[in-house]
C-alpha positions in Angstrom: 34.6 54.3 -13.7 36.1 52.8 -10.6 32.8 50.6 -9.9 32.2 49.5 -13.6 35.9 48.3 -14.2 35.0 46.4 -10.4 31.6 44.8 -12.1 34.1 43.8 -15.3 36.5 42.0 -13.3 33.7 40.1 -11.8 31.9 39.4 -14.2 35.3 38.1 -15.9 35.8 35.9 -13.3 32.1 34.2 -13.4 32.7 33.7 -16.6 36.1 32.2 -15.8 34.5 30.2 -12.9 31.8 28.9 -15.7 34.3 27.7 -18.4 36.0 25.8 -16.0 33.1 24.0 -15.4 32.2 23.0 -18.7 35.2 22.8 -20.6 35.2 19.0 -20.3 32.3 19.1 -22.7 33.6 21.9 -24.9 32.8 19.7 -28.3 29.2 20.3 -27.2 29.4 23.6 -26.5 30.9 24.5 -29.8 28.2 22.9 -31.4 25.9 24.6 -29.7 27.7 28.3 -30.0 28.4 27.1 -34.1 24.7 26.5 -34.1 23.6 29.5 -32.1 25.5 31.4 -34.7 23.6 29.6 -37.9 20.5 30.5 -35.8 21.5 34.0 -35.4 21.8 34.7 -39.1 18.6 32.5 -39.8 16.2 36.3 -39.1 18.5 38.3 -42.0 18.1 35.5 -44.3 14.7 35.2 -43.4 13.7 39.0 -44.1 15.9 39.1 -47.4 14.2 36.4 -48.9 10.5 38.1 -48.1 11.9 41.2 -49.0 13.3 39.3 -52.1 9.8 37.7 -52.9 7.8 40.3 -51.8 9.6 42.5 -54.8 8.5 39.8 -57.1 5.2 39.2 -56.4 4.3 43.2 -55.6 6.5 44.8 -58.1 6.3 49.1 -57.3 5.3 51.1 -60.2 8.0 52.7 -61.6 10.7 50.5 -60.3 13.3 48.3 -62.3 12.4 44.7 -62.7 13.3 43.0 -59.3 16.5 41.2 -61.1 18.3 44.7 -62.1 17.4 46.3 -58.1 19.3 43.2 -56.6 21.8 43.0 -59.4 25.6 43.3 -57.5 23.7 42.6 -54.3 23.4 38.9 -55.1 25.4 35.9 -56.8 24.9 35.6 -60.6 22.7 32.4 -60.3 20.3 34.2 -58.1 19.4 37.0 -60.2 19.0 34.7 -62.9 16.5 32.3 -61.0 14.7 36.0 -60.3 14.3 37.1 -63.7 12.9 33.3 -64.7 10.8 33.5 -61.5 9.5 37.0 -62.3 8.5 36.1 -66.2 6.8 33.0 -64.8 4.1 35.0 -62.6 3.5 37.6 -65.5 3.0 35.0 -68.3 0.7 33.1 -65.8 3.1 30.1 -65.4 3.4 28.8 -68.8 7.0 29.2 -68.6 9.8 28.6 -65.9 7.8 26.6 -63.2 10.7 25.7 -61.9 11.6 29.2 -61.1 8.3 29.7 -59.8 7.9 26.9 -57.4 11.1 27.6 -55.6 10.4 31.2 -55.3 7.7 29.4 -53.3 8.9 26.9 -51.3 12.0 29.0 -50.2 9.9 30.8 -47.1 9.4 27.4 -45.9 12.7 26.0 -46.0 14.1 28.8 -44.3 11.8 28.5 -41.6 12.7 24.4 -41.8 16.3 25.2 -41.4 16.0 27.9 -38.6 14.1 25.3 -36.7 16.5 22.9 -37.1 19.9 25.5 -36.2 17.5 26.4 -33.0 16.9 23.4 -31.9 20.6 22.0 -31.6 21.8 25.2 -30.6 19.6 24.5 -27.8 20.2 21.2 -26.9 23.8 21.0 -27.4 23.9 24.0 -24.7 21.5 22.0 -22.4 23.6 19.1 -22.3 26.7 20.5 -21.7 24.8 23.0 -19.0 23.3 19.8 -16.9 26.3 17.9 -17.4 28.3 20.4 -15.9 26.3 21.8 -13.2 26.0 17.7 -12.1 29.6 17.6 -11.8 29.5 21.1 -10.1 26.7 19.8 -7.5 28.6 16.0 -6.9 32.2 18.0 -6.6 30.6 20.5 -4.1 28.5 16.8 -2.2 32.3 15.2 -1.9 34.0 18.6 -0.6 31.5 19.0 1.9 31.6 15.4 2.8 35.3 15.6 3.4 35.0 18.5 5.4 35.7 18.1 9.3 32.5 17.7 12.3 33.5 21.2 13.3 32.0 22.6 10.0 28.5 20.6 10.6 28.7 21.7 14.1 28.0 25.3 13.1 26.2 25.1 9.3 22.9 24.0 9.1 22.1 20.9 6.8 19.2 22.5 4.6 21.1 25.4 4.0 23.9 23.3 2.7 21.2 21.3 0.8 19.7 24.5 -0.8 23.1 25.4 -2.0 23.9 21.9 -3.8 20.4 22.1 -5.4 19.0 25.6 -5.4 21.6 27.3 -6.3 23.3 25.2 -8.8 20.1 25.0 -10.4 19.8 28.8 -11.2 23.3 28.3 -12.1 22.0 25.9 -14.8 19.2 27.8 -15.7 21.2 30.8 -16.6 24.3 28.9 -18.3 21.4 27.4 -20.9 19.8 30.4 -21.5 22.7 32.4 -21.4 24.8 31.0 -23.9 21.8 30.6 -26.1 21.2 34.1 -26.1 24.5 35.7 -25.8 25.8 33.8 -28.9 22.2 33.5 -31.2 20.7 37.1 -30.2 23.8 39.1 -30.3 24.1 37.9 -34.5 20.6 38.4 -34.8 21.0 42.1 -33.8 24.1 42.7 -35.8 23.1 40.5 -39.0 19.8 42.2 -39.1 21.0 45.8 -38.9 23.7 44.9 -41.1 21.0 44.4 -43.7 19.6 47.4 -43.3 22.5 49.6 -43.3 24.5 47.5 -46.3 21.2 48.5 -48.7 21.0 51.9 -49.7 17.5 52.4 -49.7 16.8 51.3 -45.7 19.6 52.5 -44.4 18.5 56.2 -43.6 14.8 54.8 -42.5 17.0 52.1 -39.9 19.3 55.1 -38.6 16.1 57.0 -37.7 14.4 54.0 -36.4 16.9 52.7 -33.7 18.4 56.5 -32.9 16.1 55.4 -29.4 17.1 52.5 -28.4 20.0 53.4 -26.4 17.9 54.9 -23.9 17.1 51.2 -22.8 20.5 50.8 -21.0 19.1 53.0 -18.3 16.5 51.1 -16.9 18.5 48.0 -17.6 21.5 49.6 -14.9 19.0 50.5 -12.4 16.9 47.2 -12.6 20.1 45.2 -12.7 21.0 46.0 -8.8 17.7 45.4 -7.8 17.9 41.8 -9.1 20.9 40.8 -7.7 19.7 42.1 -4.3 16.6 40.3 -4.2 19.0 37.2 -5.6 21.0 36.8 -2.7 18.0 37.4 -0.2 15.7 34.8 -2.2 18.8 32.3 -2.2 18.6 32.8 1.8 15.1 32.2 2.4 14.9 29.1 0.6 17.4 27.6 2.5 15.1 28.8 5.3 12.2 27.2 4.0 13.8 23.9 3.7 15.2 24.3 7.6 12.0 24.7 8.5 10.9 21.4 6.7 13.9 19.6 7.8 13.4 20.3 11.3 9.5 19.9 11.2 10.0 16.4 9.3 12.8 15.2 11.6 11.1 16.4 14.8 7.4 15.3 13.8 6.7 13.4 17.1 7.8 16.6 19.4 5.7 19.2 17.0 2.8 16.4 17.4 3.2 16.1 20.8 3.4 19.8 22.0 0.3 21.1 19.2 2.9 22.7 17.3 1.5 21.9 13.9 -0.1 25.7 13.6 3.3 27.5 14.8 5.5 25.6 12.4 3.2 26.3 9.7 2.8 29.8 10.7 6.9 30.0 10.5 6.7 28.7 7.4 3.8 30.9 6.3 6.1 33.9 7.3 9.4 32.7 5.5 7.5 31.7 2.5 6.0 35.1 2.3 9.7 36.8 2.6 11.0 34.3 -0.8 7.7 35.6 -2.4 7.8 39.3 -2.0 11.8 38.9 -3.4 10.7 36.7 -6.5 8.0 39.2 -7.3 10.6 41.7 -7.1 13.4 40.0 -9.0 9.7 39.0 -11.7 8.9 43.1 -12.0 12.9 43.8 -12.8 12.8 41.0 -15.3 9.7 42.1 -17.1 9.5 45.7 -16.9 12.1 46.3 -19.3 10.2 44.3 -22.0 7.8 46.6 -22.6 10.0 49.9 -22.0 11.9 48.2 -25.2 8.5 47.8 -27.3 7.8 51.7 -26.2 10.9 53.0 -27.8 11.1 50.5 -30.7 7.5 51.6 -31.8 9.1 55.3 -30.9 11.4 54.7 -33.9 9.5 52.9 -36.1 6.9 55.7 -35.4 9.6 58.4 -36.6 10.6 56.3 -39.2 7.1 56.4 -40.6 6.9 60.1 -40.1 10.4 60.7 -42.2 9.1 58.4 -45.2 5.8 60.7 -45.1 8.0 63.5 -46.0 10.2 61.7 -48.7 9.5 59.9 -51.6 7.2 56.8 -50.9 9.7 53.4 -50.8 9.1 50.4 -52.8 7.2 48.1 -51.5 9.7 45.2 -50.7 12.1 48.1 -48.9 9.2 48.7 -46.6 8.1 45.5 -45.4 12.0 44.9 -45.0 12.3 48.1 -42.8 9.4 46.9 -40.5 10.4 43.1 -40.5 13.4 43.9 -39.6 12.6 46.2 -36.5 10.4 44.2 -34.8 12.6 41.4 -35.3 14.7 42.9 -33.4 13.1 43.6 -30.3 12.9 39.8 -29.4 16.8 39.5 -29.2 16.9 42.6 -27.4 14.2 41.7 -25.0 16.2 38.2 -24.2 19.8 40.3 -24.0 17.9 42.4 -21.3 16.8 39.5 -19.5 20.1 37.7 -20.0 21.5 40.6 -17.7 19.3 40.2 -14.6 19.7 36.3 -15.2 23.6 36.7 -15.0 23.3 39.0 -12.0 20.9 36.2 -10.4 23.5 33.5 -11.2 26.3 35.5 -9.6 24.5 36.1 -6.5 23.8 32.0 -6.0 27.2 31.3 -7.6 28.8 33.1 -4.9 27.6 31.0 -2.4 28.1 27.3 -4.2 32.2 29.0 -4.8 32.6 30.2 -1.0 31.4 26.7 -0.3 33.8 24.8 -2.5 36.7 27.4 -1.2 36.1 27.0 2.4 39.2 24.6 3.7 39.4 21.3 6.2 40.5 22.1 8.9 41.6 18.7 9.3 43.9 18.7 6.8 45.7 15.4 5.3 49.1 14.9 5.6 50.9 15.6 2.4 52.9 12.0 2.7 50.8 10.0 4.7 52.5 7.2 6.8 51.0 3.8 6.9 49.1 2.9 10.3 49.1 -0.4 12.0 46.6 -0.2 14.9 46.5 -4.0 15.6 47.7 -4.8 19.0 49.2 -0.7 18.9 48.9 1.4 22.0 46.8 4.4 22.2 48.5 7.5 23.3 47.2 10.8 24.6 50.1 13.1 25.2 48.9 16.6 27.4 45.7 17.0 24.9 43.7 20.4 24.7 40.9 21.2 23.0 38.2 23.7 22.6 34.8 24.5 20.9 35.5 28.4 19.9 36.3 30.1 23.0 35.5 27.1 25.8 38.0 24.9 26.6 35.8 21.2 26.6 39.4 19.4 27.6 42.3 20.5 29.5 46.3 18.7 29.9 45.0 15.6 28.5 47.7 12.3 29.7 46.3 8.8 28.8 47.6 5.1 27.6 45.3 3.0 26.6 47.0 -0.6 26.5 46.3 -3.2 23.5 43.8 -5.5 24.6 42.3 -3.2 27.5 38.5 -2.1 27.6 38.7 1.5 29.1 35.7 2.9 29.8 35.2 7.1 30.0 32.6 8.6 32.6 31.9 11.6 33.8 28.6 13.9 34.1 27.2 15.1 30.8 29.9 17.8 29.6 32.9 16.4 30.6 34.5 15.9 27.5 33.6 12.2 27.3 32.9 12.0 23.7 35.1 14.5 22.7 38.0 12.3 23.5 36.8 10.0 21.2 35.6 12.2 18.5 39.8 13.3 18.8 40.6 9.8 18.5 38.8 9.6 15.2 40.0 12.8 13.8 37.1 14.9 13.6 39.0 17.6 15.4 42.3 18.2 15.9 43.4 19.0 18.9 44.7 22.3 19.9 48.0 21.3 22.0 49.5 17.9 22.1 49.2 14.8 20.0 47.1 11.8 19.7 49.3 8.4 18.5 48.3 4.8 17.6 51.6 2.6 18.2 53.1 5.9 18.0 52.5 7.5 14.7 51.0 11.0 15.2 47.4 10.9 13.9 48.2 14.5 12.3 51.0 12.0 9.7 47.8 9.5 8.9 45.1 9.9 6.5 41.9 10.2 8.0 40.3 7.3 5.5 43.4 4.8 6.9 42.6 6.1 10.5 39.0 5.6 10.3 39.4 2.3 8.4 41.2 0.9 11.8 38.2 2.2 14.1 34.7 0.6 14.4 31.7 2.8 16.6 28.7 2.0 17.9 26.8 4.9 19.0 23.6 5.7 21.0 22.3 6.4 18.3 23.2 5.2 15.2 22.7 6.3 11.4 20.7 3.5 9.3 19.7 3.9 6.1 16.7 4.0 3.9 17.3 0.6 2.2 17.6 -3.4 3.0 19.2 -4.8 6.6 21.6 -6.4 4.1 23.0 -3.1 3.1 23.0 -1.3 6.2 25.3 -4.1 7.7 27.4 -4.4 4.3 28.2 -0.6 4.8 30.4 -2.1 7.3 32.8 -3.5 4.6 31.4 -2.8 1.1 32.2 -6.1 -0.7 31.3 -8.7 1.4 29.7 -11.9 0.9 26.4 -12.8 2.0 27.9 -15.3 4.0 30.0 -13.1 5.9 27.0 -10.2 5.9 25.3 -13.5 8.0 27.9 -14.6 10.5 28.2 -10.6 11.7 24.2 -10.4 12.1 25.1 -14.0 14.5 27.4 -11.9 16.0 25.1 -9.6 16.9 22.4 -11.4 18.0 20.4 -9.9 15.3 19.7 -12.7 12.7 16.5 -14.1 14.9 14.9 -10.9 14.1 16.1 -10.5 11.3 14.9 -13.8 9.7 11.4 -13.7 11.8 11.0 -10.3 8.9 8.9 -10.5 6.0 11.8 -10.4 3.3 14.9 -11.6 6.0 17.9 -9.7 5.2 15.9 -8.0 2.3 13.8 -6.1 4.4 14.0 -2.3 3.7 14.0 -0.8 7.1 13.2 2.6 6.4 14.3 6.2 7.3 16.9 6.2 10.2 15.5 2.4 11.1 12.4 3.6 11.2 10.5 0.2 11.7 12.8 -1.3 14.1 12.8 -1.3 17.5 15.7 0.9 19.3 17.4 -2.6 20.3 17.1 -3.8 16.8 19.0 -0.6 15.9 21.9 -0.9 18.1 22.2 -4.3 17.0 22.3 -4.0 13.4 24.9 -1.0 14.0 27.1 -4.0 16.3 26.7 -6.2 13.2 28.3 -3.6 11.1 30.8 -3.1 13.4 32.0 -6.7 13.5 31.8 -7.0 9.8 34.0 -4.5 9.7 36.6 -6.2 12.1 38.8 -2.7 12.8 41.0 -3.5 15.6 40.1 -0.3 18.0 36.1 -0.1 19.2 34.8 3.1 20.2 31.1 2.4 22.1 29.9 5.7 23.1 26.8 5.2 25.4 25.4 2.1 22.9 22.8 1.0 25.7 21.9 3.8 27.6 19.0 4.9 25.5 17.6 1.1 26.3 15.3 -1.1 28.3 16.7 -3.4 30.5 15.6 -6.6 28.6 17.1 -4.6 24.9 20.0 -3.4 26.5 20.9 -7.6 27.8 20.7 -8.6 24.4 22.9 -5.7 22.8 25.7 -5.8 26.2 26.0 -9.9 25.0 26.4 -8.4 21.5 29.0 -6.1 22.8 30.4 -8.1 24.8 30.8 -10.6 21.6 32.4 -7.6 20.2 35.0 -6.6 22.3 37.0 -9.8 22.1 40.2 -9.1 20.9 39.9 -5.5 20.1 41.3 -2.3 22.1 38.0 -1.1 23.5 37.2 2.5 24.3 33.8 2.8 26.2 31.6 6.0 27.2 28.9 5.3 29.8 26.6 6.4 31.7 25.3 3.4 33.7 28.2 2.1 35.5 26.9 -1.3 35.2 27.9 -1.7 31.8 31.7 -1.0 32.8 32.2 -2.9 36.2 34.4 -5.9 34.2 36.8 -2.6 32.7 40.5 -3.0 32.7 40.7 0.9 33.2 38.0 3.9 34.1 38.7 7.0 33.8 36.9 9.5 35.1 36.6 13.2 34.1 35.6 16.6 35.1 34.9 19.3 33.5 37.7 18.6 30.7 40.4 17.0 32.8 41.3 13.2 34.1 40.4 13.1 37.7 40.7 9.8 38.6 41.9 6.3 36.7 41.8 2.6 38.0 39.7 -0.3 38.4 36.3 -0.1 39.6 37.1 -1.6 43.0 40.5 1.0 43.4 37.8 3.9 42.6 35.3 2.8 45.3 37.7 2.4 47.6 39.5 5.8 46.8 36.1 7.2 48.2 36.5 10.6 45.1 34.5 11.6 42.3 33.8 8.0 40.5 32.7 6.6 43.9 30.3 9.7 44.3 28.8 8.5 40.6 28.1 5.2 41.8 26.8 6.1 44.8 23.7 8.2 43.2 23.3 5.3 40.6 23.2 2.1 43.0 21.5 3.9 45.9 18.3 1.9 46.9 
C-alpha cells in the first residue's frame, strides 16, 4: 500500500510539474480536452446509429417495428423520422424519401464529425504540447547558461545537450499523446459501456463479455517497471552517443592523426548497441500488452457467444451492437495501456530536465545589487583562497592592482595564473576573503554589471559560425557599422578583413574555422575594444602564435591597453618586460612582485623563469 500511495504522489507531482508548464496556453488545451471529450462520445453515437439502422433495414422476425423497441430510449422526433424511414423501405420509396435518405446519409456524417472532433482534439493538444516543451527547453538553455564555470567544469556538454533536446522531446511526445488519450479513450470506454449496460437487452451479453478484462492490469504492473528502467538507462546512452560525436567532431584532426577513425567508431558501435538493446526492451513492454488485451477481449466475446447459444437468439441490431461495441473498445484500451509505459518513460527523462532546472548557482546574485564603477577603480585582493574540490589551486591571496597599471601574472603551468582572473570575473567565488573593484565586494555586484566592466582576450578564443561583422559586434550588440570598423583598425584586422571575398560579411565558420590563429586573436582584440570595459584581462593571447602573428596581435594589444587597467597572464616573458607590476606565483601563492629589472636582480623564482627562456 506503502509503495502505491509513493507511485500516487509522484505521479501527482508530474502531473503538477506538467500543468505548470502549459498553463500559459490553457485556452488551447481546453479546446483540445472539450474536443477530446466530443471525440470520445463520437464511438457510442457511432454504434447507436448502426445499431439504429441496422434495426431498420434487417428488421428480426417477431420483433416490434424498430419505432416501438426504441420508443422512451429516444426523443419524440426521432422515433417519428424512424417510423417514416421504416414505411419508406417497405413501400419501396414511394413515400417519405426524406426519411429515407437521412437514415442514409447519417453513417457518413457521423464519421464526418468524428473526424473533425479528432482532428482538433489533436492539434489543439499539439500546439500547446510544443509550445510548452519550447519554453521548457529555452528556460532549462537560460538556467544552465547562468549557471557558474564550476558546473561546466564537471558536466559534460552533450549530456546537457541530450537533456535540452532528448528528453524534452519524450516529454513532448508523451504530453500530446497523453492528453489525447487520457481525455478521448477514457469517454470512449465509459460512453460505450454505458450503452450497453443502459439497454436491457445487451446488458447481460456486455457483463459476460468484459468479466476478463481486469486480468489486463497484471501484465500492465509488471511491464510498467520494466519501462521505466530501460527509460532512464536509454536517456543515459544517448547522451553517450552524442559525447562520443561531440568529442570525435571537435577532436577530428587528433582521431585523423593517431588512425583512430575504427576505435571511435567501435565506441560508438558499442554505446549504440547498449541504447538499442533498451529501446527493444522498452518496444516489447509497449507492445506486448496489445495483444494480451485482444486474447482476453475475444475471451469474452467468445463467452458471450457461448451464453447467447444457450438463450434465446437476440435481434439482429442488439447483436451487431454487442460486437461493435467490444471491439471498439479494445483500441482505447490498447492506447490507455500504452499511455502508462509512456508516462513512466516521460517521468524517467523528466526527472532529469527537473534536477537540471533545480540544481542552484553557486554564484549567487546579490539580492540588492550595488552599482559598480570600475573606471580608474583599484583592484583589490584581500587574503584570497580558493580550491577545485579538495585541492587548494590558491593560498592567502594579498594583491593591488593600481588604475592604469599593466600587471602581468606568471608562473609555471598550475600556479593558479588563470584562476586569479577567472575570480576576478566571478566565475568562482572564492572560498576565504574578498575580491573588490574601487572597493565594492564583488559578492554585492551582479555578475552581468561585473562582466560588463571587463573585456578578455584569451588564447583561445570562441568565434562564431556567422559573419566577422557579428563576431566583433558581440562585443557591444548595437553598434554601428562605423564603429564595428574603427575597432577592426584597432586591431589591425581590417586589411585582412577587406582583402576577404564578402569584407566584413564574410561568414568565418565554426570556432574561426577559416582564419588563421592570428586572424583569430585579432578579431577577438576587435571585440574587445568595441567593447571599451575599463579592466583587460589577456590570458596568454600570443602564446599559441608565430613570431611574425604574435607582432601583429602584441601592436594590437598594445593599442588595447591604453588607458585601461591591464591584467596579463604569460608565458613568454617577452610580452611583459614594459609591465608596471609582475607577479609571480607558485603553486597557489605570490612569491615575488616588482618590476622586471627588481626580479632579475632579486636573483628568486621569476629570474630562474627567464633564465630557461632567454638562455642561448
Amino acid at each position: 500500500m506503502a509503495g502505491i500511495w509513493q507511485e500516487f504522489r509522484l505521479m501527482t507531482a508530474f502531473f503538477h510539474q506538467l500543468w505548470i508548464l502549459v498553463r500559459p496556453y490553457r485556452v488551447r488545451l481546453f479546446l483540445g480536452v472539450f474536443t477530446g471529450v466530443l471525440a470520445g462520445f463520437m464511438p457510442a453515437v457511432m454504434i447507436g446509429s448502426i445499431a439504429v439502422i441496422v434495426s431498420v433495414i434487417f428488421p428480426s422476425p417477431n420483433q416490434p417495428p424498430v419505432e416501438e423497441k426504441w420508443a422512451g430510449q429516444l426523443p419524440a422526433f426521432a422515433t417519428h423520422w424512424l417510423h417514416d424511414a421504416r414505411l419508406a423501405l417497405e413501400n419501396g420509396l414511394h413515400e417519405h424519401r426524406g426519411a429515407a435518405l437521412m437514415l442514409v446519409i447519417i453513417i457518413p456524417l457521423v464519421m464526418f464529425l468524428r473526424g473533425l472532433v479528432t482532428y482538433l482534439n489533436i492539434y489543439f493538444l499539439q500546439w500547446a504540447a510544443v509550445r510548452a516543451v519550447t519554453d521548457l527547453r529555452v528556460k532549462l538553455f537560460g538556467h544552465l547558461l547562468n549557471l557558474s564555470a564550476g558546473f561546466f567544469n564537471q558536466s559534460r556538454s552533450a549530456e546537457l545537450i541530450s537533456r535540452i533536446m532528448n528528453d524534452t522531446s519524450a516529454l513532448q511526445i508523451m504530453f500530446a499523446n497523453a492528453t489525447s488519450v487520457i481525455i478521448r479513450d477514457p469517454v470512449t470506454l465509459v460512453s460505450v459501456l454505458g450503452l450497453l449496460l443502459w439497454r436491457p437487452e445487451t446488458r447481460t451479453m456486455t457483463l459476460i463479455s468484459i468479466v476478463v478484462l481486469p486480468v489486463c492490469l497484471v501484465p500492465l504492473s509488471i511491464f510498467s517497471k520494466k519501462v521505466r528502467r530501460s527509460s532512464g538507462e536509454l536517456q543515459n546512452q544517448m547522451a553517450g552517443l552524442m559525447q562520443v560525436m561531440a568529442e570525435t567532431f571537435t577532436g577530428h584532426r587528433v582521431v585523423k592523426a593517431y588512425n583512430l577513425e575504427s576505435v571511435v567508431t567501435e565506441d560508438f558501435r558499442a554505446t549504440a548497441g547498449r541504447a538499442v538493446n533498451n529501446y527493444m526492451r522498452i518496444v516489447r513492454a509497449n507492445e506486448i500488452t496489445s495483444p494480451i488485451i485482444d486474447v482476453l477481449g475475444a475471451t469474452g466475446v467468445a463467452i458471450a457467444l457461448v451464453y447467447m447459444n444457450t438463450q434465446a437468439k437476440p435481434a439482429t441490431g442488439d447483436f451487431v451492437t454487442l460486437i461493435l461495441s467490444v471491439f471498439l473498445m479494445y483500441p482505447p484500451m490498447k492506447n490507455l495501456a500504452r499511455l502508462h509505459n509512456q508516462i513512466t518513460q516521460a517521468r524517467a527523462a523528466s526527472e532529469r530536465v527537473f534536477e537540471l532546472l533545480a540544481t542552484k548557482n553557486s554564484v549567487p546574485e546579490p539580492a540588492a545589487p550595488k552599482m559598480l564603477h570600475a573606471d580608474q577603480a583599484e583592484i583589490l585582493f584581500e587574503n584570497v583562497d580558493f580550491n577545485y574540490g579538495e585541492k587548494a589551486v590558491l593560498r592567502n591571496i594579498n594583491l593591488t592592482v593600481q588604475p592604469g597599471q599593466l600587471v602581468a601574472l606568471v608562473g609555471a603551468s598550475g600556479s593558479g595564473k588563470t584562476t586569479l582572473a577567472n575570480l576576478l570575473l566571478r566565475f568562482f567565488d572564492p572560498a576565504r576573503g574578498t575580491i573588490k573593484i574601487g572597493g565594492v565586494d564583488l559578492r554585492e555586484v551582479s555578475t552581468r554589471d561585473l562582466r560588463n566592466q571587463i573585456a578578455v582576450v584569451a588564447q583561445e578564443n570562441i568565434l562564431f559560425n556567422d559573419t566577422i561583422r557579428r563576431n566583433i559586434e558581440l562585443g557591444r550588440l548595437g553598434a554601428t557599422n562605423a564603429e564595428i570598423v574603427a575597432a577592426a583598425r584597432h586591431a589591425y584586422a581590417f586589411e585582412f578583413i577587406e582583402q576577404k571575398p564578402q569584407g566584413f560579411d564574410t561568414v568565418i565558420g565554426e570556432k574561426g574555422a577559416s582564419l588563421s590563429g592570428g586572424q583569430r586573436q585579432r578579431l577577438a582584440i576587435a571585440r574587445a575594444v568595441l567593447k571599451n570595459a575599463p579592466i583587460l584581462i589577456l590570458d596568454e593571447a600570443t602564446s599559441a602564435l608565430d613570431t611574425e602573428s604574435e607582432r601583429a596581435v602584441q601592436a594590437a594589444l598594445d593599442e588595447l591597453m591604453k588607458g585601461r587597467t591591464t591584467i596579463c597572464i604569460a608565458h613568454r616573458l617577452s610580452t611583459i618586460l614594459h609591465a608596471d607590476l609582475i607577479v609571480v606565483l607558485d603553486q597557489g601563492k605570490i612569491v615575488e612582485t616588482g618590476t622586471h629589472d627588481e626580479l632579475v636582480r632579486r636573483a628568486g623564482t621569476y629570474q630562474k623563469l627567464h633564465e630557461l627562456q632567454f638562455a642561448p
